[in-house]
C-alpha beads as a LAMMPS data file, in Angstrom:
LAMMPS data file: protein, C-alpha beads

290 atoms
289 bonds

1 atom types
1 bond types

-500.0 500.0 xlo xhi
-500.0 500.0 ylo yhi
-500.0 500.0 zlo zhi

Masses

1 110.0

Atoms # bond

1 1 1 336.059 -284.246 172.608
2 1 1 334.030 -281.120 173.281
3 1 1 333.413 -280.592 169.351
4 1 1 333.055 -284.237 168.867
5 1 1 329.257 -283.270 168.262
6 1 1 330.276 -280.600 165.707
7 1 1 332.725 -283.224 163.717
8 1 1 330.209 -285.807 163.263
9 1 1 327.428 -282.661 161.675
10 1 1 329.952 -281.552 159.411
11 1 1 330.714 -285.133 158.564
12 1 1 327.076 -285.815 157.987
13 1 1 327.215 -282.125 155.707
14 1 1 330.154 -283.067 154.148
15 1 1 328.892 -286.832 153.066
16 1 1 325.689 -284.839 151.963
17 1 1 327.017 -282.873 149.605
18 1 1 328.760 -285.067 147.294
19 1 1 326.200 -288.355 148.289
20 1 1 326.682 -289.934 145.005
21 1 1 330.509 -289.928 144.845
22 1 1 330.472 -290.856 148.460
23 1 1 328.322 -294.044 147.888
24 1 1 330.333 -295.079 145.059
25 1 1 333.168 -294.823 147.338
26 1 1 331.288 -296.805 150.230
27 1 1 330.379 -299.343 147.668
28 1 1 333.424 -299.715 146.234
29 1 1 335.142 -299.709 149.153
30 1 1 332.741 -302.336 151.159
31 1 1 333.670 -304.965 147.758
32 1 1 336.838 -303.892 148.288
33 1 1 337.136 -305.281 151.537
34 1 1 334.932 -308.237 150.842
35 1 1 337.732 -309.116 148.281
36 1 1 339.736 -309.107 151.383
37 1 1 338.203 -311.178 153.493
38 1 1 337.505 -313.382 150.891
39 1 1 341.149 -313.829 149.748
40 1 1 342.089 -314.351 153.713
41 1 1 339.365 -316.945 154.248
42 1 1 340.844 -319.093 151.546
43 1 1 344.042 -318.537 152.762
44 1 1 343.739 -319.604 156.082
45 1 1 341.274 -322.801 154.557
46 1 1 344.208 -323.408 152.212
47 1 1 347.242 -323.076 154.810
48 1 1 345.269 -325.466 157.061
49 1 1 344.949 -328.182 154.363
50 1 1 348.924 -327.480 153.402
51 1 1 349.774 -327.634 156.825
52 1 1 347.477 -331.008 157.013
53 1 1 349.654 -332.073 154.081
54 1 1 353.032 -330.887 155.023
55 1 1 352.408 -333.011 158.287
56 1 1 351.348 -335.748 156.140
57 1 1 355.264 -335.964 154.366
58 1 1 356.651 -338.734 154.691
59 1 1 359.496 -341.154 153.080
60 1 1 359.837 -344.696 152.729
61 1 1 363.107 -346.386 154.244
62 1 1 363.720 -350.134 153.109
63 1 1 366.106 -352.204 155.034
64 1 1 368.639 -354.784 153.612
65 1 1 367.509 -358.640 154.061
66 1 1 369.755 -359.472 156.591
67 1 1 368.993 -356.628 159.060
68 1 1 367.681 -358.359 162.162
69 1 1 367.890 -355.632 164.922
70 1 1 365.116 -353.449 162.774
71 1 1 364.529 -351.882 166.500
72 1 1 368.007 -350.317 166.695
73 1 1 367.743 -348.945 163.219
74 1 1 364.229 -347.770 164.021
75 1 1 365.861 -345.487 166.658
76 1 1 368.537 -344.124 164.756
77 1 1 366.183 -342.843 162.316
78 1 1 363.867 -341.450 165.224
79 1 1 366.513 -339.386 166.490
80 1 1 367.828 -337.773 163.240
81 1 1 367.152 -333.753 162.847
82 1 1 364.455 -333.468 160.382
83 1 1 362.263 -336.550 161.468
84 1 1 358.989 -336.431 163.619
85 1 1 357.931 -339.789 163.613
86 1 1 358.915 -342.805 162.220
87 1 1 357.284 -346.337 162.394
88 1 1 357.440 -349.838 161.336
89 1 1 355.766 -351.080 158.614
90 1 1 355.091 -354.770 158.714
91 1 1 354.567 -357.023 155.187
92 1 1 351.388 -357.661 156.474
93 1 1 350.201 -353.925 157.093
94 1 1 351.924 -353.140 153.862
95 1 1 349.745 -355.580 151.832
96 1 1 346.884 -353.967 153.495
97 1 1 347.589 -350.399 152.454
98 1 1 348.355 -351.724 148.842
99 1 1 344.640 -353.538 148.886
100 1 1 343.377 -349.930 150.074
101 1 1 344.872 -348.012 147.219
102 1 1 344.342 -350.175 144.262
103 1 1 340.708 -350.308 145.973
104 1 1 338.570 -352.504 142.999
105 1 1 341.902 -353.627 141.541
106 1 1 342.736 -355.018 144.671
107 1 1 342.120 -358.193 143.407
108 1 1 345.084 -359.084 141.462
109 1 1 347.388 -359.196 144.336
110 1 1 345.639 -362.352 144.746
111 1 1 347.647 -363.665 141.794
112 1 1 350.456 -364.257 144.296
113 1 1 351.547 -367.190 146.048
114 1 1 352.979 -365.261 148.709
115 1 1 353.062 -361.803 149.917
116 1 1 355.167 -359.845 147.477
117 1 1 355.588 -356.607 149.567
118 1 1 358.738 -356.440 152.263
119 1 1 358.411 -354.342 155.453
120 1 1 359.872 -351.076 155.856
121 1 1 360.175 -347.963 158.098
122 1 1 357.709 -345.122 157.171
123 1 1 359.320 -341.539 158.068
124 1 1 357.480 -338.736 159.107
125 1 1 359.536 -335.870 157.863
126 1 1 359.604 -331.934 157.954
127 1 1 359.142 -330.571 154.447
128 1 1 361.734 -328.056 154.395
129 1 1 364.484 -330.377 155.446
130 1 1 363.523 -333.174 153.193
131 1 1 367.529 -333.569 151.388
132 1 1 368.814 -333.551 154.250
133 1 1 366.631 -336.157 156.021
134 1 1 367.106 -338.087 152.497
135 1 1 370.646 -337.690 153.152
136 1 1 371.342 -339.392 156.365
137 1 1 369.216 -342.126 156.469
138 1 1 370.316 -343.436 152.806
139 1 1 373.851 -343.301 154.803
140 1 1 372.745 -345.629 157.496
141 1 1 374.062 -349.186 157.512
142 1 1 371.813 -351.589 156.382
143 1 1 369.583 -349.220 154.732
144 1 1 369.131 -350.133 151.463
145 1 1 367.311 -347.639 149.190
146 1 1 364.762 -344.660 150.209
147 1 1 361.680 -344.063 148.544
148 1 1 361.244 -339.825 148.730
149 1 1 358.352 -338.994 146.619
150 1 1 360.587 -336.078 146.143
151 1 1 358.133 -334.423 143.384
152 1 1 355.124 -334.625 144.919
153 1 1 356.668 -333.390 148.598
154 1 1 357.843 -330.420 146.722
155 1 1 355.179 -329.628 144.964
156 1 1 353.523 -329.306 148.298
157 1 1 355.651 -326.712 149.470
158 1 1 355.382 -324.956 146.289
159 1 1 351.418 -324.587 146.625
160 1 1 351.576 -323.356 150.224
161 1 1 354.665 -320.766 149.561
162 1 1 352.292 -319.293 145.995
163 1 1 349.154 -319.142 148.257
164 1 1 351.400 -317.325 150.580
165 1 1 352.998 -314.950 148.056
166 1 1 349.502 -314.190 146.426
167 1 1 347.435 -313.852 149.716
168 1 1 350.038 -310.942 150.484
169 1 1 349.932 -309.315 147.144
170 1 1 346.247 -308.979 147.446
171 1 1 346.397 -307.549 150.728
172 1 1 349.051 -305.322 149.164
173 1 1 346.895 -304.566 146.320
174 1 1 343.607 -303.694 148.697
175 1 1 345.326 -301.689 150.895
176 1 1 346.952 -299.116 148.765
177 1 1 343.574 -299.716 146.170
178 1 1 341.427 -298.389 149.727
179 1 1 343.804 -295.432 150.261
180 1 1 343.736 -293.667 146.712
181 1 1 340.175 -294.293 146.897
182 1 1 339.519 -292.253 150.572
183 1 1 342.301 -289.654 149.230
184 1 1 340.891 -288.752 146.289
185 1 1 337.424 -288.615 148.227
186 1 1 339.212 -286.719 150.753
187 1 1 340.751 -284.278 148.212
188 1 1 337.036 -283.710 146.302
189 1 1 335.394 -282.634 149.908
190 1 1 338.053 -280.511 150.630
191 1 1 337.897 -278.471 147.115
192 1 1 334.054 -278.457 147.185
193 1 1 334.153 -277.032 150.780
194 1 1 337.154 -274.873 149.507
195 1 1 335.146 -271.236 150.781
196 1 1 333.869 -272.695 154.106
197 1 1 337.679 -273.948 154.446
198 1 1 338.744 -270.061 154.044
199 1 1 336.196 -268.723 155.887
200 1 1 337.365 -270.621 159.349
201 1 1 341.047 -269.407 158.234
202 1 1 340.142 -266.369 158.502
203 1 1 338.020 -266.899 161.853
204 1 1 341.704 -268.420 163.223
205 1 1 340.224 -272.071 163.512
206 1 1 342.968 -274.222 163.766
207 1 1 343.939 -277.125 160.852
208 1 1 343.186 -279.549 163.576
209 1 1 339.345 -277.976 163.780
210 1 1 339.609 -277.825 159.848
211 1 1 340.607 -281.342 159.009
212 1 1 338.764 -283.395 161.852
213 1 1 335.799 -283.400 159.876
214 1 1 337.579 -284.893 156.934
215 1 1 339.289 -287.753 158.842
216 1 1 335.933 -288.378 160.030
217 1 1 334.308 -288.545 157.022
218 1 1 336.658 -290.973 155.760
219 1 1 336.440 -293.097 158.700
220 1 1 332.988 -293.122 158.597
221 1 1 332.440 -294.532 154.993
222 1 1 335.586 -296.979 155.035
223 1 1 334.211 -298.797 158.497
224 1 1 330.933 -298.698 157.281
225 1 1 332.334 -300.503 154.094
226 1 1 333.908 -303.001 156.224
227 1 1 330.945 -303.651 158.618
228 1 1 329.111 -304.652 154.873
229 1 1 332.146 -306.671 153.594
230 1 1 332.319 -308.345 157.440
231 1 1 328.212 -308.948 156.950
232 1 1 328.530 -310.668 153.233
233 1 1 331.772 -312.839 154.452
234 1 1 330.080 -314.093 157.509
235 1 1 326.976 -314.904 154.861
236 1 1 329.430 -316.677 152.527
237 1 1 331.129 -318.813 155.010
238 1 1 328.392 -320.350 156.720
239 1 1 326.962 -320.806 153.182
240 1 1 329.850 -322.243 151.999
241 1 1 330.398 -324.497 155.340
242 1 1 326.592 -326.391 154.763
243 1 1 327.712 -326.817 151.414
244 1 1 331.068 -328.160 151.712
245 1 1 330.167 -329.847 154.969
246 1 1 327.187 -331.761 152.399
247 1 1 329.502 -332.813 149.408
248 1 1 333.167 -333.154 150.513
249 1 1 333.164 -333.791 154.173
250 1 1 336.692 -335.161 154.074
251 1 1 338.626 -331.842 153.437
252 1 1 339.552 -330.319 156.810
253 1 1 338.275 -327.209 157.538
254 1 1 339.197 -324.860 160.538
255 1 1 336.621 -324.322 163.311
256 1 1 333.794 -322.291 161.901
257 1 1 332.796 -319.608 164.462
258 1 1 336.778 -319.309 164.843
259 1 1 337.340 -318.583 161.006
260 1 1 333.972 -315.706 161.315
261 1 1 335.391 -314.188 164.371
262 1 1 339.004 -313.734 163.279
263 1 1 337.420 -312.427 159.900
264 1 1 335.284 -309.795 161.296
265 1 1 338.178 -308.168 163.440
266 1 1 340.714 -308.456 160.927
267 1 1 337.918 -306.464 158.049
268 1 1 336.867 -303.567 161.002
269 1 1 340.618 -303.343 162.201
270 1 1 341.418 -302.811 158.408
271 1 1 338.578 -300.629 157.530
272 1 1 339.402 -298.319 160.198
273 1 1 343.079 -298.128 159.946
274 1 1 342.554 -297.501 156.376
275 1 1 339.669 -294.962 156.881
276 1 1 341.942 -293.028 158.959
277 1 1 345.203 -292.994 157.016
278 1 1 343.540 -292.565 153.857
279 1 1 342.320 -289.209 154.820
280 1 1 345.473 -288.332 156.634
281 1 1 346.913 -288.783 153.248
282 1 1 344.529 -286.917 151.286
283 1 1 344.809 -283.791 153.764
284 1 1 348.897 -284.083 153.488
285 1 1 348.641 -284.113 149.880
286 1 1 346.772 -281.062 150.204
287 1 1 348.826 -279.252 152.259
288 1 1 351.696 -280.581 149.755
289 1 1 349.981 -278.567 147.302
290 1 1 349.507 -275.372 148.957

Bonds

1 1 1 2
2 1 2 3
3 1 3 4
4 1 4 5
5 1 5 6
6 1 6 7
7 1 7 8
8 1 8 9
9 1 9 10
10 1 10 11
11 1 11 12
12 1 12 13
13 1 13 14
14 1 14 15
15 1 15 16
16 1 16 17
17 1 17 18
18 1 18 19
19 1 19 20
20 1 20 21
21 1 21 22
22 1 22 23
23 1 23 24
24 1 24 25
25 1 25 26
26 1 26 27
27 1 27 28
28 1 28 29
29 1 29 30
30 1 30 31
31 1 31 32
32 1 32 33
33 1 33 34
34 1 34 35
35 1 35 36
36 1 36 37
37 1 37 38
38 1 38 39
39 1 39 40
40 1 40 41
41 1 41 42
42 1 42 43
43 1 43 44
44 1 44 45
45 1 45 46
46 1 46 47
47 1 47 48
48 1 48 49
49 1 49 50
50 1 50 51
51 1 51 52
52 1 52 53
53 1 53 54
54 1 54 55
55 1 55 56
56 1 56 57
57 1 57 58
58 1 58 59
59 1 59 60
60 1 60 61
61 1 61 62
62 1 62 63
63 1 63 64
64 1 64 65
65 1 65 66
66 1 66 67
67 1 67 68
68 1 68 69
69 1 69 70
70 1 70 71
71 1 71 72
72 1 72 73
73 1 73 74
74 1 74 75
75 1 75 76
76 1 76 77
77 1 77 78
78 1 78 79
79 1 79 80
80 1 80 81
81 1 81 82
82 1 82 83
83 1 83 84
84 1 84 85
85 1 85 86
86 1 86 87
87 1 87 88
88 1 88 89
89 1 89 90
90 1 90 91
91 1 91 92
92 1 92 93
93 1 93 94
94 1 94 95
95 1 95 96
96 1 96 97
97 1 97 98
98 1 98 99
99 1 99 100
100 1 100 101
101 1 101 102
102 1 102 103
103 1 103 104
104 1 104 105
105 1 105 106
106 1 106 107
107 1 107 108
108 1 108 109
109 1 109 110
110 1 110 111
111 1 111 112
112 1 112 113
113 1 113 114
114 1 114 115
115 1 115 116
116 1 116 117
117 1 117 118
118 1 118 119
119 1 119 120
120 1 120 121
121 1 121 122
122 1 122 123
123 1 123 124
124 1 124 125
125 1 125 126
126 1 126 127
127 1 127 128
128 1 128 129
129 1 129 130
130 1 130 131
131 1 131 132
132 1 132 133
133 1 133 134
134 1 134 135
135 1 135 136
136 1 136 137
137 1 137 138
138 1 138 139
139 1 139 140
140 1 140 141
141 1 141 142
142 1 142 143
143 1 143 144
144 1 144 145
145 1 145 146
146 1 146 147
147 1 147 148
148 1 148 149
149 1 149 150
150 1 150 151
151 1 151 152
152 1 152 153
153 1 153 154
154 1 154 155
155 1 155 156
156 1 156 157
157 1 157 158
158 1 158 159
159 1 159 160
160 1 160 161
161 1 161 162
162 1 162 163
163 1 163 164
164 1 164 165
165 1 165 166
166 1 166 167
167 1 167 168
168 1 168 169
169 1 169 170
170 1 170 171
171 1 171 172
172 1 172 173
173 1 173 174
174 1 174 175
175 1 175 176
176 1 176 177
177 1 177 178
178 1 178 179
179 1 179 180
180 1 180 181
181 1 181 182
182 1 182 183
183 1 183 184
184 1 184 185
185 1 185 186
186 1 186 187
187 1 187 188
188 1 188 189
189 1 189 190
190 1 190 191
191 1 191 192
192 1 192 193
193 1 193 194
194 1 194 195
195 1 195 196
196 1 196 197
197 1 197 198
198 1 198 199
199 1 199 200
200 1 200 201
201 1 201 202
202 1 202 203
203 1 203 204
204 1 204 205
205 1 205 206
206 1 206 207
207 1 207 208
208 1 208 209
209 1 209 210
210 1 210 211
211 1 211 212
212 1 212 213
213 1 213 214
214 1 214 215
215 1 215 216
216 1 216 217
217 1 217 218
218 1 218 219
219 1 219 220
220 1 220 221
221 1 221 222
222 1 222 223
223 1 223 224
224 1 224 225
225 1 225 226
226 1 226 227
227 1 227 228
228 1 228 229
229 1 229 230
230 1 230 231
231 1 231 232
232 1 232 233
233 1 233 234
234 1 234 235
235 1 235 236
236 1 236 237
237 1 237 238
238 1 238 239
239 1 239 240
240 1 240 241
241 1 241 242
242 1 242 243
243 1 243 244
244 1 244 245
245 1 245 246
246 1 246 247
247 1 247 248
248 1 248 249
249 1 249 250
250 1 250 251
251 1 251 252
252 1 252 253
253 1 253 254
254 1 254 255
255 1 255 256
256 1 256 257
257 1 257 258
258 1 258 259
259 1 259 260
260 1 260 261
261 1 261 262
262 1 262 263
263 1 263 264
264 1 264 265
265 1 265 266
266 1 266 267
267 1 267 268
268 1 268 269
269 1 269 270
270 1 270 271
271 1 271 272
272 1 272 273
273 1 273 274
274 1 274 275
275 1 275 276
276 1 276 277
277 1 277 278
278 1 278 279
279 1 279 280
280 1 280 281
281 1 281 282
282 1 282 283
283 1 283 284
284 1 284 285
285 1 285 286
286 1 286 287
287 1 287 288
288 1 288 289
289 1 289 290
């Protein structure tokens, strides 16, 4: 701590001296990062809304004719490993959903005489246990047939496990694309301040003394990146929350100032942890060399 002062000079020198190539890097860097947080904002939008769907899964369970205890068979379904939830569906409240989702068309259910749709339990189910939930209740007595949606259920779980998959490749991709990057700037400062390197050699300065300058340095332009990529992201989202908030209210969004607030720590905790082992891996490679 007592040189502290002298680091953050030499940083300062250091920057200085190559100031082009060092803002490239701190731009690059900063829409690296904002690539980041973008690519985790959508993530956690998009896990909400698959989570909002997964919870939305549900099956269709219709009962033979002469099934009078529907109460009893209610239960067993209820208690079945897999199931969340599961209801009764009267003729009545079917006919009404029907008249929802034919909306206009609605009218031609008029047509009939008498209410063609039968009652039936609607299953809440969890997504990844869907066969098996199919399973056991098409083996129930007096069930007659299920109605899975089995395609579109899956396809649901497909989207959320590729937005998983890809979220972590980026992160994959921006982390390793943020380390070459403070490296190689690493690597330049230390070969254009090759002769003041030798000349505290031979003074008997420690490597410590030597490279705290350097880890500084790349600190210092790889948080400052991510307090501009944590600036523009905040910007975004509440841009992005009027607009969305305007147009399609429906889709379910997470809370705001919680989405900002777990954005900005995850970009600075990044930046810096990056900052830091980027230039620990530029000096190794150095020492590597020599």
């Amino acid at each position: 701590m007592k040189n502290a002062f002298y680091y953050i000079k030499e940083s300062i020198r250091i920057i200085r001296n190559n100031s082009l190539s060092n803002l490239f890097s701190f731009l690059g860097t900063a829409l690296i990062l904002f690539l980041l947080g973008l690519i985790v904002a959508l993530w956690g939008v998009s896990s909400q809304l698959t989570n909002l769907l997964q919870n939305e899964a549900e099956i269709s369970a219709y009962f033979e004719e002469d099934v009078k205890n529907t109460d009893e068979l209610l239960h067993i379904i209820q208690q079945l490993d897999g199931v969340w939830d599961a209801r009764l569906v009267n003729e009545q409240e079917a006919h009404g959903q029907m008249e929802k989702i034919l909306g206009e068309e609605s009218n031609i259910l008029q047509l009939f005489d008498q209410n063609p749709f039968e009652a039936y339990i609607e299953v809440k189910i969890h997504l990844e246990q869907m066969d098996s939930v199919i399973m056991q209740i098409s083996n129930i007595k007096g069930i007659d047939y299920v109605r899975d949606n089995k395609d579109v259920l899956k396809q649901i779980d497909g989207i959320s496990k590729a937005i998983e998959i890809l979220s972590y490749l980026v992160i994959a991709a921006v982390s390793i694309t943020t380390l070459v990057i403070i490296s190689h700037m690493i690597r330049q400062g230390i070969y254009q301040n090759r002769q003041q390197i030798n000349t505290l050699l031979l003074l008997g300065a420690p490597n410590r003394f030597i490279n705290s300058p350097f880890i500084f340095v790349g600190f210092l332009l790889t948080f400052g990146g991510g307090i501009v990529a944590t600036l523009l992201i905040n910007i975004l989202v509440n841009q992005s929350y009027v607009i969305l908030g305007q147009s399609i209210p429906f889709i379910p969004m997470p809370p705001k100032n919680q989405l900002v607030y777990g954005l900005s720590i995850f970009l600075l905790s990044v930046s810096a942890a990056l900052g830091i082992l980027g230039s620990l891996f530029g000096l190794s490679t150095i020492n590597k060399e020599k």
